[in-house]
C-alpha positions in Angstrom: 27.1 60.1 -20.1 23.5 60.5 -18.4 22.3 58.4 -20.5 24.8 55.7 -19.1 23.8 56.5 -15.8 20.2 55.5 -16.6 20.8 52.3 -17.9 23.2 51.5 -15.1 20.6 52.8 -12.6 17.9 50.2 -13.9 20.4 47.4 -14.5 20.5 48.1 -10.2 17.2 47.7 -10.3 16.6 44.6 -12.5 19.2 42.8 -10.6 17.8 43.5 -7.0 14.0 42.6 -8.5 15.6 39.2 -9.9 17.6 38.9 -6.1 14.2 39.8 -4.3 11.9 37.4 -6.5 14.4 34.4 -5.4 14.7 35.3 -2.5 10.8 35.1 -2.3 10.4 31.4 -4.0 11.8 29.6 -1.0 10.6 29.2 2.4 12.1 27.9 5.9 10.4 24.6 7.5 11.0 22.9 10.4 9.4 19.5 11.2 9.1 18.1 14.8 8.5 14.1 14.7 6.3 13.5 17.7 6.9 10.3 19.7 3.4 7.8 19.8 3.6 8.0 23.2 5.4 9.4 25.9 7.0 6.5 27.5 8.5 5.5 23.9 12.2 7.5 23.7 13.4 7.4 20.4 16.6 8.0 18.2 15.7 11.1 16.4 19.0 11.3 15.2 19.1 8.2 13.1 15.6 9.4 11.3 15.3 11.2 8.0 12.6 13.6 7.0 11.6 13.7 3.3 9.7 16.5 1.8 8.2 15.9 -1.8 6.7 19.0 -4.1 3.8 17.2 -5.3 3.5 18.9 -8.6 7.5 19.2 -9.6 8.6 16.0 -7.9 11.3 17.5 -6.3 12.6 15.8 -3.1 14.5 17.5 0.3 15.8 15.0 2.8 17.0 16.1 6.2 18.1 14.4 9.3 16.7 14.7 12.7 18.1 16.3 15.9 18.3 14.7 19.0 15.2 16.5 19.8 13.5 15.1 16.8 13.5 18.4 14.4 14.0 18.5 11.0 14.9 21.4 9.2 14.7 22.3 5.3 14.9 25.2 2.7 12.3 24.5 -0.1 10.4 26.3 -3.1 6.5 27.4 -2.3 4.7 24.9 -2.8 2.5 21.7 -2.5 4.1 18.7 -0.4 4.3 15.8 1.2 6.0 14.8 4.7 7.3 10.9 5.1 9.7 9.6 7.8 10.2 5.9 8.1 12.5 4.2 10.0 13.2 0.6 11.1 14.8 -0.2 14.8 17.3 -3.2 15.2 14.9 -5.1 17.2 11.9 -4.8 14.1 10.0 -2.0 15.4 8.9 0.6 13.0 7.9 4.4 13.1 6.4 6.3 10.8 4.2 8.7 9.8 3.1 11.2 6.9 0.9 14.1 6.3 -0.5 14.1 2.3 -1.1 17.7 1.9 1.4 20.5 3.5 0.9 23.7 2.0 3.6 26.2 1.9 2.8 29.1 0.1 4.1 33.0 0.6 1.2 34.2 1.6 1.3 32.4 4.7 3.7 35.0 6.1 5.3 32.9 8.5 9.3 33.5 8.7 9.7 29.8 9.6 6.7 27.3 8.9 6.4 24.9 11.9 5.1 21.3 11.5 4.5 18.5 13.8 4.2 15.2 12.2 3.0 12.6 15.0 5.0 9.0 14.5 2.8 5.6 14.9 4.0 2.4 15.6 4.0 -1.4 14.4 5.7 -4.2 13.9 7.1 -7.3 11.4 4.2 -9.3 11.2 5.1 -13.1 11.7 2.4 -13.7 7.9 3.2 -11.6 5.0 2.2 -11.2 1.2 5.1 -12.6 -0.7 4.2 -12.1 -4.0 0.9 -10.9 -5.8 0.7 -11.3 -9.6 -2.2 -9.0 -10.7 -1.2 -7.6 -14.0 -2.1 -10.4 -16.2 -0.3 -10.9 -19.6 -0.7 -11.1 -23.2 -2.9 -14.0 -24.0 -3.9 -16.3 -26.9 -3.8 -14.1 -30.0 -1.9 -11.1 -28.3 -5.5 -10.4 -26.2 -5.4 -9.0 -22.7 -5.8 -11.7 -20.0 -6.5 -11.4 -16.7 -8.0 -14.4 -15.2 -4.9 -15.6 -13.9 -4.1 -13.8 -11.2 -2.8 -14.8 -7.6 -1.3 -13.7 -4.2 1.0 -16.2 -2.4 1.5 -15.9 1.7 4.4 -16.4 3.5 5.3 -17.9 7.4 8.2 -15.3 8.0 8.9 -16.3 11.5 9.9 -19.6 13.5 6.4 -20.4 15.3 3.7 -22.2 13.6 1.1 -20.0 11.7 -2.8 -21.1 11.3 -4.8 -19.8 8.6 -8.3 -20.8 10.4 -10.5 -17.2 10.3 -7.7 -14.9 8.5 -9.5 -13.0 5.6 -8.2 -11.6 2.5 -9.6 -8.3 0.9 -9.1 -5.6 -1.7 -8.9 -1.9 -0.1 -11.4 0.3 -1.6 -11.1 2.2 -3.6 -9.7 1.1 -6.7 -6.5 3.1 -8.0 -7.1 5.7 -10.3 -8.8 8.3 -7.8 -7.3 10.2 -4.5 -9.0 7.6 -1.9 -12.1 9.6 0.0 -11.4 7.4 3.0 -7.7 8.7 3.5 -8.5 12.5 2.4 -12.0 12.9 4.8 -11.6 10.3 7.7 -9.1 9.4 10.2 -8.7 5.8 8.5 -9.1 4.1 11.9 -11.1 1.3 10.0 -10.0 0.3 6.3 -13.1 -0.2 3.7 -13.5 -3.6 2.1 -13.6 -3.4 -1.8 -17.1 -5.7 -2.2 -16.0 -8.9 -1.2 -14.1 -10.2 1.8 -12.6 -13.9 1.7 -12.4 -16.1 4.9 -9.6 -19.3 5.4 -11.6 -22.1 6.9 -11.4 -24.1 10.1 -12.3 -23.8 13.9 -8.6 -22.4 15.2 -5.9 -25.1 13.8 -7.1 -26.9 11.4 -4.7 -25.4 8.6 -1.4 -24.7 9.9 1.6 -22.9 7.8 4.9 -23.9 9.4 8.0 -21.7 9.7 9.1 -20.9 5.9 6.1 -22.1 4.2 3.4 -20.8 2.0 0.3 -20.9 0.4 -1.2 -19.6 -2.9 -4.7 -18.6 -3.4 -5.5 -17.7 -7.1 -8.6 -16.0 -8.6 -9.3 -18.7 -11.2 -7.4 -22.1 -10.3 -6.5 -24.0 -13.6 -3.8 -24.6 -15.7 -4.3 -21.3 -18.0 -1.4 -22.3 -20.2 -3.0 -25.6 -21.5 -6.5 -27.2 -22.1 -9.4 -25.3 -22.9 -7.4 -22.2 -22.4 -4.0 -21.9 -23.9 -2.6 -19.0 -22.5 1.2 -19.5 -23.4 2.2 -16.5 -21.7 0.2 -17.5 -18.6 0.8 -19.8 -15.5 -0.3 -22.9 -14.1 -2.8 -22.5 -11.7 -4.3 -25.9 -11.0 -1.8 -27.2 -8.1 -2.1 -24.1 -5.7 -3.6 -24.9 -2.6 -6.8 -22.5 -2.6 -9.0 -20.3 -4.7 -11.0 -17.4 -4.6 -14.2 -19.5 -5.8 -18.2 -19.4 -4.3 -20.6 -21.0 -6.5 -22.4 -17.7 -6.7 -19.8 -16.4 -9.1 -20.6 -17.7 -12.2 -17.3 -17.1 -14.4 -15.0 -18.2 -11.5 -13.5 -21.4 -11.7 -11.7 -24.0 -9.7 -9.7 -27.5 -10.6 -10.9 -30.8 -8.2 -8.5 -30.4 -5.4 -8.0 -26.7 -5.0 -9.8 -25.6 -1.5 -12.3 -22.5 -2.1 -11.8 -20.0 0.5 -15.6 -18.8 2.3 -16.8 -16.0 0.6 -17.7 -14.6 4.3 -19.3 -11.3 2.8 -20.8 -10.1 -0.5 -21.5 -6.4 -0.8 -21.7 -6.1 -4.5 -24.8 -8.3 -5.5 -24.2 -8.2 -9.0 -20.4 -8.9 -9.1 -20.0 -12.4 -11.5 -16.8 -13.0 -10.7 -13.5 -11.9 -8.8 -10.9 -10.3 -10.0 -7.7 -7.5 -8.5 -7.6 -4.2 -10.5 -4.8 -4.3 -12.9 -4.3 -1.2 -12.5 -2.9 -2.2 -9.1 -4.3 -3.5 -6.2 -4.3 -2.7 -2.5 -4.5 -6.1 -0.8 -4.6 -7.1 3.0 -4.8 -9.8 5.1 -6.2 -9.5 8.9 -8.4 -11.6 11.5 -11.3 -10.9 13.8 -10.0 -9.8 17.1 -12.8 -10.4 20.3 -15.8 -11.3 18.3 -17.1 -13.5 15.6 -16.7 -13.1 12.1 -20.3 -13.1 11.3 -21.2 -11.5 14.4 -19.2 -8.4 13.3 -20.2 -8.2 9.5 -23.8 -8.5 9.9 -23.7 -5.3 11.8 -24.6 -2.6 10.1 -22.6 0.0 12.4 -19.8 -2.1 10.6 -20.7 -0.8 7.4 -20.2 2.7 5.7 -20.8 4.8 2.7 -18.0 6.4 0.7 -17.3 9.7 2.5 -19.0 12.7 -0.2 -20.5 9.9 -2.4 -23.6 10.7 -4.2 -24.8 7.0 -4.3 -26.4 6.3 -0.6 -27.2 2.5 -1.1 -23.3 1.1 -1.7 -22.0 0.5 1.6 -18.6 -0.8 2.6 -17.2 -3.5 5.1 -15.1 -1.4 8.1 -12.4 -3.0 9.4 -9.9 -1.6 12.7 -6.8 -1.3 11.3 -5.1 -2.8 14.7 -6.6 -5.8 12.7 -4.7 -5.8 10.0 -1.9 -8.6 9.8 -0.4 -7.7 6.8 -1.3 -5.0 3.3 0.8 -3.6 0.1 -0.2 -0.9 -1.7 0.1 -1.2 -5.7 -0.7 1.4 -8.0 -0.4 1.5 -11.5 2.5 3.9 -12.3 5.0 6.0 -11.0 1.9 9.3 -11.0 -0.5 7.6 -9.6 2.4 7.3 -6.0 0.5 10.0 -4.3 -2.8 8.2 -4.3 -2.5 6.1 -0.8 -5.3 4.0 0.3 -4.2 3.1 3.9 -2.5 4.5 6.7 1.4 5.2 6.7 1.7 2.5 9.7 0.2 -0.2 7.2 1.9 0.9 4.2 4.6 3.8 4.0 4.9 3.7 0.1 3.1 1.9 -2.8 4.8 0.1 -5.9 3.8 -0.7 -9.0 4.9 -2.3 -11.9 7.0 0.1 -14.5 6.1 -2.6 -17.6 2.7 -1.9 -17.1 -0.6 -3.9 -17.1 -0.9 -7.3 -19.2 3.2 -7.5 -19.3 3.1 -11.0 -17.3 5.2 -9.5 -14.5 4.8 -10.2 -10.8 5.6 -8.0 -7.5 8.0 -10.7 -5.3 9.1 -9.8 -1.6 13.0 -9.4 -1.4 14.7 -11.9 0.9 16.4 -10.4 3.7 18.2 -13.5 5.3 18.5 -17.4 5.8 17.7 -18.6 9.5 16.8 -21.8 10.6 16.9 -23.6 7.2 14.4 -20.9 5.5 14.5 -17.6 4.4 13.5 -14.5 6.0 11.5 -12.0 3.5 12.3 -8.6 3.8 9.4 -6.6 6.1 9.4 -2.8 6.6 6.0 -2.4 5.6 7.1 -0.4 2.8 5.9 -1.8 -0.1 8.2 0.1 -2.5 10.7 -0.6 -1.1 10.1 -4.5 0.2 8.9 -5.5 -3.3 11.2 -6.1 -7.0 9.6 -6.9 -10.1 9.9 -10.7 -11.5 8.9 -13.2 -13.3 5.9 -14.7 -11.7 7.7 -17.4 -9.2 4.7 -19.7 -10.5 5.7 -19.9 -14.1 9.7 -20.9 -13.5 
């Protein structure tokens, strides 16, 4: 009988250990959403919190209070903190903090987090679709040379390309950006080269609903001298990333070459986006000239931490930017950001993977004014389905 006692006593025992050690693997958080400025009241109520464990995966959504908390019940952990949310008149809030520790030995009985909310808006020029993966080419090889980003006039004014640039956010996917994890990502770096539309102020307009492509290398890569079956035709789009210093870039008569407006990689041969998934903007020089503000060298930075001293970067404010999308290569690689939350809440990518000959295509929100209305909530996973390049139906 004593003996039954014993086993019952630590039975007790193992049972309140397992009770205690759950009890222990959770945590109390409460997230206050801080308004960008005072004057701005918003709708806490209609916002959701999301909190991601950044090595399980697991996600925890809760809704706001009037007063703009948020409160959850999570494992220890690593996470991040997202809110995005859309107003009816097309203003957006957002904001996001990478790295949120909450581990036990922190102590606290609730763990209190502010998470300050920018602000921006539907821009009036948008990316509709950027086809950057390549496909299988002749003889099953990998082919990339036919890559191309098309922009869109999403509102019902006149749009003029003269002195918008188009560049690649460094750095390339693959690593945790240095930018985003030691500055305050006021300015974006340039990835080497940034592109410039031509014309003194409105020379090349883009009316309500229309578009333009610009493709790295502008020929027909399905026919001729290259025979990419698999590919698209190239050699009727209306611009190209070309500059005669680029010796393996190439362009049909006809196609316009954007100005190559700044070169910081002096032994670059050609131009190309990362398959692996680009990060691609488009902005314009607000209060000074173009060249005026990259010849500056106060316009110009190293990698944060970087070992190599001599590779400098192109700076630009982000109140500059007109328009970016973040692409990364796979579903693991979501984590690695390379702008701010107000430019892009969440990258995309494409789940058949590089060389498949699939494109990323904006997702039409409405038909107004005989043309359609792309969807903008500068939330790139969200804005973006996976298609058929629109160039090869």
């Amino acid at each position: 009988m004593r003996m039954k006692y014993y086993v019952l006593f630590f039975f007790v025992l193992f049972l309140c250990a397992c009770t205690g050690d759950e009890n222990s693997s959770s945590c109390s958080v409460s997230v206050q959403l801080l308004s960008p400025t005072d004057e701005v009241i918003l709708p806490f109520e209609e916002m959701e919190v999301v909190l991601t464990n950044k090595d399980q995966g697991t996600v925890y959504t809760s809704s706001c209070s009037s007063d703009g908390v948020a409160l959850f019940n999570v494992e220890y952990g690593y996470y991040t903190v997202a809110v995005h949310y859309q107003s009816a008149s097309g203003i957006i809030f957002s904001g996001r903090l990478e790295s949120l520790s909450l581990l036990p030995e922190q102590g606290e009985e609730v763990m209190k987090v502010q998470l300050q909310l920018a602000r921006s808006k539907i821009n009036a020029l948008v990316i509709k679709e950027i086809y950057y993966v390549g496909c299988k080419g002749e003889l099953g090889a990998d082919y990339q040379a036919d890559q191309y980003v098309t922009l869109y006039n999403n509102s019902d004014e006149t749009v003029y390309l003269d002195g918008l640039c188009l560049a690649l956010v460094d750095p390339m996917p693959g690593i945790v950006s240095p930018w985003v994890k030691y500055t305050d990502m006021k300015r974006i770096p340039v990835a080497d080269m940034t592109w410039q539309f031509p014309g003194s102020g409105k020379e090349y307009p883009l009316l309500p609903g229309a578009e333009t492509t610009i493709a790295t290398n502008a020929v027909d890569h399905t026919g001729g001298e290259y025979q990419h079956a698999n590919s698209v035709d190239l050699s009727k789009v209306d611009w190209g990333f070309w500059h005669v210093s680029l010796s393996k870039q190439n362009i049909v008569p006809g196609v316009k070459p954007l100005n190559l407006l700044l070169n910081l990689n002096s032994t670059a041969w050609m131009y190309s986006f990362p398959v692996v998934g680009p990060t691609f903007m488009i902005f314009g020089f607000e209060g000074i000239s173009a060249e005026e503000y990259v010849n500056n060298p106060l316009n110009r930075e190293n990698r944060p931490q970087a070992s190599n001293k001599t590779k400098f970067y192109l700076m630009i404010p982000k109140e500059w930017v007109i328009d970016c999308v973040e692409c990364v290569e796979n579903e693991a690689k979501l984590a690695n950001k390379r702008v701010p939350d107000e430019l892009n809440h969440e990258p995309v990518y494409i789940p058949e993977g590089d060389y498949s000959g699939k494109s990323l295509i904006r997702k039409s929100a409405a038909s107004t004014n005989g043309h359609f209305i792309y969807q903008d909530t500068n939330n790139a996973a969200e804005d973006f389905i996976v298609s058929e390049p629109s160039l090869k139906k």
